[in-house]
C-alpha positions as CSV (number, residue, x, y, z in Angstrom):
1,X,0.0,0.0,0.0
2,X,1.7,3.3,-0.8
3,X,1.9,6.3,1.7
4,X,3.5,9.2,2.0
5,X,5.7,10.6,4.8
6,X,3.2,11.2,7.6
7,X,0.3,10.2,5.6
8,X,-2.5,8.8,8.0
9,X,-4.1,5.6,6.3
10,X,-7.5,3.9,8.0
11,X,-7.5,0.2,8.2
12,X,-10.9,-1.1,8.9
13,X,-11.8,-4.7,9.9
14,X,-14.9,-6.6,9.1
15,X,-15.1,-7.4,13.3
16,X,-14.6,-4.9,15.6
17,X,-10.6,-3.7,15.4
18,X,-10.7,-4.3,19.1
19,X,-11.0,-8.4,18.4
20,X,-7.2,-8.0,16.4
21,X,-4.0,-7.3,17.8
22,X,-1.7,-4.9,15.0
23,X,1.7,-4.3,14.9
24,X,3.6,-2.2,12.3
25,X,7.5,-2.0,12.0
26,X,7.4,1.8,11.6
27,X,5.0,5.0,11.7
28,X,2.5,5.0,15.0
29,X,-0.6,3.2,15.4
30,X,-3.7,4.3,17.2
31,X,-7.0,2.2,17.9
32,X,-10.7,4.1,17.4
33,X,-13.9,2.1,17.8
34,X,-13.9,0.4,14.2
35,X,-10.8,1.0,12.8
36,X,-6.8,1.9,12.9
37,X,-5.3,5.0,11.8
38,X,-1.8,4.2,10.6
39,X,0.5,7.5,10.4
40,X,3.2,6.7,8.1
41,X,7.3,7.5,9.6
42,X,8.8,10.5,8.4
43,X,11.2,8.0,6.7
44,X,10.9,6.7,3.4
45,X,11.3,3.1,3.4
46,X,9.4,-0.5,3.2
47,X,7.2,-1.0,6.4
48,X,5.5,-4.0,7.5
49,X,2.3,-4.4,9.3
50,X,0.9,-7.8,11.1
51,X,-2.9,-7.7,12.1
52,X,-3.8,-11.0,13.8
53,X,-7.3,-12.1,15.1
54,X,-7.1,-13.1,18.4
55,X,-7.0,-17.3,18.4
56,X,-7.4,-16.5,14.9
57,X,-6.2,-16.1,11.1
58,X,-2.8,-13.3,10.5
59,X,-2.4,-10.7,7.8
60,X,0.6,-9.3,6.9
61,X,0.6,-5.5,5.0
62,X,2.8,-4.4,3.1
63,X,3.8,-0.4,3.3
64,X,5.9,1.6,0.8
65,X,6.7,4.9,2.4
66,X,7.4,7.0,-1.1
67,X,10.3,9.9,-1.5
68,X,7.7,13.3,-2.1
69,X,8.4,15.1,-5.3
70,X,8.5,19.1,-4.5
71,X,7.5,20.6,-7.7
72,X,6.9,18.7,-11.5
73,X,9.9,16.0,-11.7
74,X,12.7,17.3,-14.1
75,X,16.1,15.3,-14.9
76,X,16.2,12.6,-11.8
77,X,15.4,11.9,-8.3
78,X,17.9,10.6,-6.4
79,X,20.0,9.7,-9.2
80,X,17.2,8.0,-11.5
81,X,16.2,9.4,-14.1
């Protein structure tokens, strides 16, 4: 799932979010009644996520934290062109 730098990102359940436990390698996490809001880490960078039912199934996510272009993109970024 692609983000940007501080980007918040809502991950709802089908259950209640309070019946999974979530973990995330990077960025903060916090819990509201149906849902977590993932804030993505200042750093740019590959981030994974775990969200497992509890006595249950796991998912693993899959985060890429994106570079933000200032401006239209002219000649390269960060040596690519």
């Amino acid at each position: 799932m692609p983000a940007l730098p501080g980007q918040r990102i809502r991950i709802r359940p089908a259950l209640p979010a309070s019946d999974f436990d979530y973990r995330a390698s990077g960025g903060s996490v916090e819990l509201e009644a149906d849902a977590w809001i993932w804030t993505a880490p200042d750093r740019p960078g590959v981030h994974a996520a775990r969200v497992r039912e509890r006595g249950g199934a796991t998912i693993d996510l899959t985060f890429l934290v994106a570079h933000p272009v200032d401006g239209p993109l002219v000649g390269a970024l960060n040596g690519y062109e």
